[in-house]
C-alpha positions in Angstrom: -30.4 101.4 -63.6 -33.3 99.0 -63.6 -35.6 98.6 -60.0 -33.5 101.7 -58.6 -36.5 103.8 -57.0 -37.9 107.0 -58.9 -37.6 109.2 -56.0 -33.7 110.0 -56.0 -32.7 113.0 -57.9 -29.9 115.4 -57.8 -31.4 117.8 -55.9 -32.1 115.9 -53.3 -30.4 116.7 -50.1 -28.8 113.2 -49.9 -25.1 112.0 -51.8 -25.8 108.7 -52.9 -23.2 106.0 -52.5 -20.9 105.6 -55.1 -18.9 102.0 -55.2 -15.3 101.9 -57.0 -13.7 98.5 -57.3 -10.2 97.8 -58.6 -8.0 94.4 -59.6 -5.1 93.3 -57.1 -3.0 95.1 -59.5 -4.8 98.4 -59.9 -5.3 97.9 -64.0 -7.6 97.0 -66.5 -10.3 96.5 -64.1 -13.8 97.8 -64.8 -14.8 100.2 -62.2 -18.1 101.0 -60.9 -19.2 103.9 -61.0 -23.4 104.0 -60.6 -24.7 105.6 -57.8 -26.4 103.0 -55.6 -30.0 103.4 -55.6 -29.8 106.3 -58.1 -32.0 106.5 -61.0 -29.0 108.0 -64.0 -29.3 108.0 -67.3 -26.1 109.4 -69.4 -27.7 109.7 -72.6 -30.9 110.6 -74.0 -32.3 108.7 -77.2 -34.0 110.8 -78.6 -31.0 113.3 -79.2 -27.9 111.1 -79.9 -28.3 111.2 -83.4 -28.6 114.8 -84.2 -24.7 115.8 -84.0 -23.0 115.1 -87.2 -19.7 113.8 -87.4 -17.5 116.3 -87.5 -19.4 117.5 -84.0 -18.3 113.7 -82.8 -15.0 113.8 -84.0 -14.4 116.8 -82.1 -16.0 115.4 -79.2 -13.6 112.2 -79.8 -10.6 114.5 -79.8 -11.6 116.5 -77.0 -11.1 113.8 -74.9 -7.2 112.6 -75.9 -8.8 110.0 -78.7 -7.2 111.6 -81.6 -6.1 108.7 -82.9 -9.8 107.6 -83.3 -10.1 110.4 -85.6 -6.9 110.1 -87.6 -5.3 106.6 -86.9 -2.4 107.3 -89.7 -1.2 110.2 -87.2 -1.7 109.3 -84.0 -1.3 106.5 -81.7 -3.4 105.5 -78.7 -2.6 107.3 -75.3 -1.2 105.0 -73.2 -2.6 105.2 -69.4 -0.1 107.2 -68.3 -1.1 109.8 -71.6 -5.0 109.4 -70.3 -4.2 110.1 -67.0 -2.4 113.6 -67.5 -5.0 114.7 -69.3 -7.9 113.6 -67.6 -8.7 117.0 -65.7 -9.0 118.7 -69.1 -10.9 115.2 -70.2 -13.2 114.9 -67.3 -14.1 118.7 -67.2 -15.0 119.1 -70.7 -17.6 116.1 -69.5 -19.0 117.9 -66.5 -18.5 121.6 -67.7 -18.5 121.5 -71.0 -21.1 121.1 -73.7 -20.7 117.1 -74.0 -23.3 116.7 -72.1 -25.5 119.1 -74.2 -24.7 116.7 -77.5 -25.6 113.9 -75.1 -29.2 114.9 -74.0 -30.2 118.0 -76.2 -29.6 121.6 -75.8 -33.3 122.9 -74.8 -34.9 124.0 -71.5 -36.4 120.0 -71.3 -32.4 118.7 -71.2 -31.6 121.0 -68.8 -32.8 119.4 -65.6 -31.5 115.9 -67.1 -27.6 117.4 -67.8 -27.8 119.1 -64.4 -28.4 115.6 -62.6 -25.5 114.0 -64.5 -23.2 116.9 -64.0 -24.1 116.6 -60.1 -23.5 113.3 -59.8 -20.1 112.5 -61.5 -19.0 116.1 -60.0 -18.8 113.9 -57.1 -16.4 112.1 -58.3 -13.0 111.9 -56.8 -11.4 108.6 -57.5 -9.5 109.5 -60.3 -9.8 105.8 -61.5 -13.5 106.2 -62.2 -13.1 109.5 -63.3 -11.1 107.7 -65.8 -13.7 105.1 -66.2 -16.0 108.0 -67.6 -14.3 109.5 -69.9 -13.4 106.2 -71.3 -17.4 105.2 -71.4 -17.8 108.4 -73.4 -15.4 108.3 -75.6 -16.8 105.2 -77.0 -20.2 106.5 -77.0 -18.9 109.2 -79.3 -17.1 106.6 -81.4 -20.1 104.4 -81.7 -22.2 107.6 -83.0 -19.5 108.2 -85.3 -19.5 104.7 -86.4 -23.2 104.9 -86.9 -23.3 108.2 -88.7 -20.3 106.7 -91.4 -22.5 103.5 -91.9 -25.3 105.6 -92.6 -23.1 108.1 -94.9 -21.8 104.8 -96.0 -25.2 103.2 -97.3 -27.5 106.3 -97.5 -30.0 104.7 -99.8 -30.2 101.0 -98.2 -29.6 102.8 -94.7 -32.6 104.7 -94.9 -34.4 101.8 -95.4 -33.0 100.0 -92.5 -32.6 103.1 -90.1 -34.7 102.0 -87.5 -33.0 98.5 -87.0 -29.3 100.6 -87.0 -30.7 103.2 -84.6 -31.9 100.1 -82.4 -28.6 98.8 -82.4 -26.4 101.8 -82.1 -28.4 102.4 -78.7 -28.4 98.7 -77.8 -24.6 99.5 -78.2 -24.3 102.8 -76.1 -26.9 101.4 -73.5 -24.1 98.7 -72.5 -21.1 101.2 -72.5 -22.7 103.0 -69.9 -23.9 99.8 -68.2 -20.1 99.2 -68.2 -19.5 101.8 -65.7 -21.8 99.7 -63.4 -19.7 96.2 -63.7 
């Protein structure tokens, strides 16, 4: 979150606000999530690319998005379908090792992962809850898209690496700015 100051972390003693906002009708609305005057990042981009993609399609399944995966056997959940499973969903976030593919698994992540765990720990709103998940899932699926093109087009990939890397986290940058809208 650009111009939020430096000096808010998790362990500080302080919650920081978190705004939700939802339509008239309670659907489809984008939700905000970020913690006001909170300096988050849910990613870092210097470790996104080191899963393979069985690793993200695990991931991608772990959170009820089989049919990402496997689209001749599975159909998308409806809301209904994501919201029964979203404990499962949103703890494999915040306790499990999603966050680990996310930011890296040495002793430098660990104080990164343990500021993001604190913060959406804190949240209730099962509509933003929802709103995570959702925000990772597609981070996964971009990866995985990423990883296939580069599978895809090894030879012309490597040459043009950089520029996919560049847009792959152009891409992931903005689903996380989504949970800010």
């Amino acid at each position: 979150w650009a111009g939020a100051p430096a000096t808010a972390t998790a362990a500080s003693s302080k919650t920081p606000a978190t705004t939700t906002t939802m339509a008239a009708d309670g659907l489809d609305a984008p939700l905000n999530v970020k913690p006001e005057g909170f300096p988050l990042t849910f990613f870092d981009e210097a470790s996104i690319f080191k899963a393979d993609k069985n690793k993200l399609d695990g991931f991608i399944i772990l959170l009820g998005r089989s049919d990402i995966v496997n689209p001749h056997m599975a159909s998308p959940p409806t809301e209904a379908e994501e919201i029964a499973n979203l404990t499962l969903s949103f703890n494999a976030i915040t306790s499990g090792n999603v966050l680990d593919t996310c930011f890296g698994s040495g002793p430098q992540s660990r104080p990164r992962i343990r500021e993001v765990q604190g913060y959406l720990n804190g949240i209730m709103d099962e509509r933003a809850q929802l709103a995570v998940v959702r925000a990772y899932v597609s981070y996964f699926e971009r990866l995985r898209r990423h990883s296939q093109a580069m599978e895809e087009w090894w030879l012309f990939g490597l040459c043009v690496e950089s520029s996919m890397r560049a847009s792959c986290i152009r891409d992931i940058t903005a689903i996380f700015d989504g949970l800010a809208d």
